[in-house]
N, C-alpha and C positions, 0 to 999 in steps of 0.2 A: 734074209731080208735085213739092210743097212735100216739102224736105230737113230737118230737125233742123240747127240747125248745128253740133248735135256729129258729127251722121253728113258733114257736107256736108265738116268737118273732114277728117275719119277717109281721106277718098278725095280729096283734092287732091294737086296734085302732089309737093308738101316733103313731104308726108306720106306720098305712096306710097315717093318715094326712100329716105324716112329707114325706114321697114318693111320694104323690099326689097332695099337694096342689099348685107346684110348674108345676108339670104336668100340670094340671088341667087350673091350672090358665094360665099358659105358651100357651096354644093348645087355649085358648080363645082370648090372646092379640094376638096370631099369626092371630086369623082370624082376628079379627078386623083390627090387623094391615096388613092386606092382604099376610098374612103367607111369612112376613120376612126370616122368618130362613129357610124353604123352598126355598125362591127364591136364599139366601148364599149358601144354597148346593149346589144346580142347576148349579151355576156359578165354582164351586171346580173346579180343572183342575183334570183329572180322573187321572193320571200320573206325581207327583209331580215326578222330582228328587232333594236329598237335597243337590245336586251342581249344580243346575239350573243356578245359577247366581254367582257361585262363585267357578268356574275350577281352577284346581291349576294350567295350563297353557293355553296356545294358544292350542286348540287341529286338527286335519290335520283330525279324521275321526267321523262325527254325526251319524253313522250309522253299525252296524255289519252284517253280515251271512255268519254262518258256514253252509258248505256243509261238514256233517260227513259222511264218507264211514263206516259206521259200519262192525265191524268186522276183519276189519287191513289188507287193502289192502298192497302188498307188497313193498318196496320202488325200490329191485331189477329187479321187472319186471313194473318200472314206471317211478321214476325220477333218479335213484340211477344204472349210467350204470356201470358195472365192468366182463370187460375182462379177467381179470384174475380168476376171478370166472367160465366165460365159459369155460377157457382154464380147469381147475381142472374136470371142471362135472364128476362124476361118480366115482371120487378118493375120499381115506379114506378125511375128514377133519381134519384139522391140531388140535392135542389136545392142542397147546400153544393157542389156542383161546379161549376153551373150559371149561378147566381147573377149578373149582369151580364157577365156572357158572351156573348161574341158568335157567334152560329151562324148557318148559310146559310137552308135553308128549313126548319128544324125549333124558328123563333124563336117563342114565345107557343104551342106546341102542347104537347100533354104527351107527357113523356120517357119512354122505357120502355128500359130494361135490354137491350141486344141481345148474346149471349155469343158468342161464337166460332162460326161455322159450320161448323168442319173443326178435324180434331186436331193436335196439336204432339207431337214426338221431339227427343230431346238426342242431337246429331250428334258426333261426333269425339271427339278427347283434350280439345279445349276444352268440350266440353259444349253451345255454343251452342242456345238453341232456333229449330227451325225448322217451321212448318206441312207440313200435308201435301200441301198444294197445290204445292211445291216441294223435294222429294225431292232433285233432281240437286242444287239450291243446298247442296240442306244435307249431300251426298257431300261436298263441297268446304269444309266449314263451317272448317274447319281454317285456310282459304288468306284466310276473310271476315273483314271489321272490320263489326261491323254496328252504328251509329247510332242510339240508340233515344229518342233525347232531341234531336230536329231540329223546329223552330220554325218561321213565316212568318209574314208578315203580312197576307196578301192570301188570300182567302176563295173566290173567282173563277176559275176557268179561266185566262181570258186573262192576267188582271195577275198570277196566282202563276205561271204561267209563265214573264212575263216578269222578275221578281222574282227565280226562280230562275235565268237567265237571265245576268242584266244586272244583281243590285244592286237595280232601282229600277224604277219603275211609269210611268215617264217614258218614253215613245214616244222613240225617235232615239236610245238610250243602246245602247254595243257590249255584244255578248252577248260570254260568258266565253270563246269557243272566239277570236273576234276579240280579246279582249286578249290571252290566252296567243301568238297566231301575231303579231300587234306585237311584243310581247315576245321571244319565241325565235325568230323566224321559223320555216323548215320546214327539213328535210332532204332534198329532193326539190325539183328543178326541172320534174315533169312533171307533176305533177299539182297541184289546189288544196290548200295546205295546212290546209284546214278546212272538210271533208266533211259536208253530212247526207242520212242513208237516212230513210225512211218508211215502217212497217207497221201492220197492225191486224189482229187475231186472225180467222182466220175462224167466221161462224157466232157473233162478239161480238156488247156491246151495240152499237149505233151511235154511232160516235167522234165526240168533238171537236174539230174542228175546229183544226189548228195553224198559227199566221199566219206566214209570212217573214219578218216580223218578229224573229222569234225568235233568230235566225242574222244581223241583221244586224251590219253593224262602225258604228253609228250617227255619232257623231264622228273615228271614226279613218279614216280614207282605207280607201277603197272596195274597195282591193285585196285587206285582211284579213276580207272578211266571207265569211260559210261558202255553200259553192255546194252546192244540191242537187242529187244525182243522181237520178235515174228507180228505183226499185226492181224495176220491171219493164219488159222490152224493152231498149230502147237506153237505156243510163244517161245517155247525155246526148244530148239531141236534135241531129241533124244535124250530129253527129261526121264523115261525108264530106264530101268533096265532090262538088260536082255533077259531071252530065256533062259534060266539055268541059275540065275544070279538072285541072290535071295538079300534083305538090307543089310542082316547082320552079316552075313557073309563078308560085302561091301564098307560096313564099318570098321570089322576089324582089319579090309586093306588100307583103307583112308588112316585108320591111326598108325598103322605100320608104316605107311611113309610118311605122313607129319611126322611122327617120331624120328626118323633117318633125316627128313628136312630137318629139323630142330636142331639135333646133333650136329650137323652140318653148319649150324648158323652158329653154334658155339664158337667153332674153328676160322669162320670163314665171313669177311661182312658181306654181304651181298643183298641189297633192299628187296631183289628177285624172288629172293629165298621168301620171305614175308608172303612176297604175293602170290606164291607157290602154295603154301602154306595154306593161307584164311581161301583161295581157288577151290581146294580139295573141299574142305571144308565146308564152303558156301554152294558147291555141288552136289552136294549131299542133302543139304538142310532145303536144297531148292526144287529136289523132286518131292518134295510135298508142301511145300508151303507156293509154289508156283500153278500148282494144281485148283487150290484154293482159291488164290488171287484172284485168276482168270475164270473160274465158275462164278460166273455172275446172275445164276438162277435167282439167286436168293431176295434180286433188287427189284422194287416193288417196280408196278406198269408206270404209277406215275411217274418214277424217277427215270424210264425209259423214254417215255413223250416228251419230257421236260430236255432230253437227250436229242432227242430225234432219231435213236438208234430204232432201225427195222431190224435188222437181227445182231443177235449177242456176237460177239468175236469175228466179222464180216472187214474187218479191216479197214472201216470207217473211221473217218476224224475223229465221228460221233462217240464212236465203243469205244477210241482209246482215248478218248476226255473224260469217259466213265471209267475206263481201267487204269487212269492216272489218278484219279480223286481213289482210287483202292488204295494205289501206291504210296500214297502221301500218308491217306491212314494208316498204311502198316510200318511208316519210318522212312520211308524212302528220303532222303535228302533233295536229289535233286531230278526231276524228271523234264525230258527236253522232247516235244512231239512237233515233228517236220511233217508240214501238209503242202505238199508243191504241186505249181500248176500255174503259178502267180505270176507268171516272163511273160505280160501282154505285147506282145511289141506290134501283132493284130491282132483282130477281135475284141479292142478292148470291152465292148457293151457287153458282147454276149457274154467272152469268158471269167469279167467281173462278177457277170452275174454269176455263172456255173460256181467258183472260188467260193464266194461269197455266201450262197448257199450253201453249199457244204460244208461252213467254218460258223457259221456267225449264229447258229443255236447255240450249238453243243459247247461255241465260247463262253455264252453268256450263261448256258446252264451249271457250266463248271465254278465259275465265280459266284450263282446262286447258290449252289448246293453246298459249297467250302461255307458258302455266311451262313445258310440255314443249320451246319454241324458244327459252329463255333470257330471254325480254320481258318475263314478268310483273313482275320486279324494278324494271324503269323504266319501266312503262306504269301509269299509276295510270285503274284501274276506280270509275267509280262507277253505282251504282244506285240506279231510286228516282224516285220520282214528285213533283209540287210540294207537294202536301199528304197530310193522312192522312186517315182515315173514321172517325166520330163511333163511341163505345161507343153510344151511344143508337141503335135501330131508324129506318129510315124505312121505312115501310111495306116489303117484301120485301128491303132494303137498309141503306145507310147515306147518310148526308150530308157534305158537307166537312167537314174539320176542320182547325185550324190552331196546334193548342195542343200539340200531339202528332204525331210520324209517324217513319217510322223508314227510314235508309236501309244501303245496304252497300257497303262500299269493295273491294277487293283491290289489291296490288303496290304499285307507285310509292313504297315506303318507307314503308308505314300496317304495321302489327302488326298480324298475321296470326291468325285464332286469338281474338277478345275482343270482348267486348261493351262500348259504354262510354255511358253515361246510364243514368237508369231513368226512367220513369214512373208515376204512383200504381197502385194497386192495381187500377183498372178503363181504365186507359189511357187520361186523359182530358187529363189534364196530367203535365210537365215537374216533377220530386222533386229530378233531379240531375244536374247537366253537360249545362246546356244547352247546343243549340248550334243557332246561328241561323244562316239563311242567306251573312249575310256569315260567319261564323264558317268556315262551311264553303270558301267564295271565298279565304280568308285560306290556308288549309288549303295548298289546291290550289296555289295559286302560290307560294307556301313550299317543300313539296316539288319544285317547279319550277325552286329557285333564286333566287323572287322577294322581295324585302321589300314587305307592301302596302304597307306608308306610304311607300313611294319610290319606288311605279309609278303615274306619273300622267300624265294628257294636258291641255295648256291648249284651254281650251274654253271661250269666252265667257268668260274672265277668272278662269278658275278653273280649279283642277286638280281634273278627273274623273276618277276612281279606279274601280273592279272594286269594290271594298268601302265605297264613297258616302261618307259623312262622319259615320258612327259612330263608336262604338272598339271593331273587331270582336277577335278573338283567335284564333292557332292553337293549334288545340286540338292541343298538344303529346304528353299524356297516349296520343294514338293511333300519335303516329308511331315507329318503331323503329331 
């Protein structure tokens, strides 16, 4: 068999010595020396962040979760009340709105007026309006910042999610939960410090599909990117071990290869190696601490009702708003739970409602439950889908829309209690304080602690940022 002579290289004998003898000799003083460099790893914190100790301010929130409504619930029939648009229902829509505008499938067709399908109530001391499709939100309207003036640029499912996501439409770019756990690392050596669940309403439309992508850590080493869990059954596949395999057994393979990994990262840079590394590791520590997490016997009935969960681990929005309020308790940094079903483009009455019901307890109870255990103050809430839905009709529904959408914050140091943007009179565009997706990115890592303009990753020769290479702004006017 003809050799390469860079492989014929790689395996002669100067070449074996000079790769080996270092090995060789290394794996011998380890033992003698009661495998040091194994006991170093062991101690590694599994989730460095490389502003651990050096925030560029006082930060107001240690903790994120987004509640994305996949698929772009509408702002009209939620937080976004407008009478004037009921008053129009069923009239042409005005072409001064319209006008080289760009829309999804309702482009060259003609527009028609579509008003509110459900009513609105002014909640609280703040007055907020809230639909009636979500009652429990608007008990709590007091505790909400709600957004009504949130922008994107991407028209599309896939890319406004990733947009929302990541900054950018660019495949390989880290989503937000991966720079925030770069950044802060986690609190928690047992678990991933950046979680996602998956639901979708039952008896909804049929959901869209949501890609892994979504969740990755694109350019930042591999170790920050968000792991999902299983929503139902075993949250993570093959959490035991097999028959035959006993933990110690298992521990001393896990240190045997971190120990070869280690050695390895002496010789060799490779950021892989790391997340090779704290992987093993966190694999280990996760077949019991994951066991834990997800037995949720131990949660009193009222914290159930308050949930609206009918059974534990069922793979409801409901159980994983409760198994995300675990997560935050035990360190988690950053947890992202996708409930899709939200693409009305028909049915909007009925499948607002289905959505709506299935989200809008277990929202409000999540945000109760963080105030009532002291969290909500440093867990910053957000809610809210990639885009919003056209005033104009599409047949039984509405269409994308991106000129307009409205989303809602609580805790992490946003003011509690106020609405900030407005939108014209029929909801169609942005009148005042916009705020665009990086806008909003800017936001989030600010109350974090972070400066965007000085969190960045080289990357092909550039520094890639969470807020791309605009000039986004925190929208300050919100924070308290």
């Amino acid at each position: 068999m003809h050799l390469d002579p860079e492989h014929a290289m790689s395996i002669n004998r100067r070449t074996f010595l000079h790769k080996s003898f270092a090995g060789l000799g290394g794996m011998a003083m380890a033992s003698i020396a009661g495998r040091s460099m194994g006991a170093v790893a062991t101690n590694e914190k599994a989730w460095p962040g490389v502003l651990d100790n050096a925030l560029h301010h006082a930060p107001k929130a240690k903790r994120v979760i987004h509640l994305c409504m996949a698929g772009g619930p509408s702002h009209l029939e939620s937080f976004d009340y407008k009478p004037e648009l009921a008053r129009m229902d069923g009239q042409q829509f005005p072409e001064s709105f319209t006008a080289g505008q760009q829309l999804a499938q309702l482009q060259g067709k003609q527009l028609v007026a579509r008003g509110p399908v459900t009513g609105f109530k002014q909640y609280g001391d703040s007055g907020l309006w809230v639909s009636d499709y979500f009652p429990h939100l608007g008990e709590i309207a007091d505790d909400l910042c709600i957004i009504k003036s949130m922008t994107t640029t991407q028209i599309n499912h896939d890319p406004a999610h990733a947009f929302m996501n990541t900054g950018s439409i660019i495949k390989g770019r880290p989503s937000m939960g991966s720079w925030l756990l770069y950044g802060l690392g986690a609190e928690t050596e047992n678990l991933p410090g950046y979680v996602v669940l998956i639901s979708k309403p039952p008896g909804g439309r049929n959901p869209q599909p949501v890609s892994s992508r979504q969740w990755s850590a694109g350019f930042l080493p591999s170790k920050y990117q968000g792991v999902q869990f299983q929503s139902k059954g075993n949250a993570v596949h093959f959490i035991g071990n097999p028959e035959g395999i006993c933990q110690s057994t298992q521990r001393q393979i896990i240190d045997e290869v971190k120990y070869l990994n280690a050695h390895k990262r002496q010789s060799t840079f490779d950021p892989e190696l790391e997340t090779r590394i704290a992987q093993y590791e966190m694999a280990f520590r996760m077949q019991s601490s994951v066991p834990q997490l997800t037995d949720m016997s131990g949660e009193s009935q009222d914290t159930l009702d308050m949930y609206g969960v009918e059974q534990l681990g069922d793979g409801s929005y409901a159980s994983n708003c409760l198994l995300a309020r675990r997560m935050l308790e035990q360190g988690v940094r950053f947890v992202q739970l996708y409930h899709r079903g939200w693409d009305h483009h028909g049915g909007i009455k009925k499948y607002m409602e289905v959505s709506a019901k299935s989200s809008d307890q277990a929202s409000a109870a999540l945000i109760k439950d963080l105030k009532q255990r002291g969290m909500l103050e440093d867990t910053l809430v957000i809610w809210g889908g990639e885009f919003g839905r056209t005033p104009m009709g599409q047949g039984s529904g509405r269409d994308h829309h991106i000129n307009a959408f409205s989303i809602a914050l609580a805790g992490g140091g946003v003011k509690p209690g106020i609405s900030y943007g407005k939108t014209d009179e029929l909801g169609y565009g942005v009148v005042e304080n916009e705020c665009t997706v990086h806008d909003l990115h800017a936001t989030m890592l600010h109350l974090c602690g972070i400066d965007f303009a000085r969190f960045s990753y080289k990357f092909q020769g550039l520094d890639g940022r969470l807020t791309g290479v605009e000039h986004p702004h925190v929208v300050k006017d919100i924070l308290s």
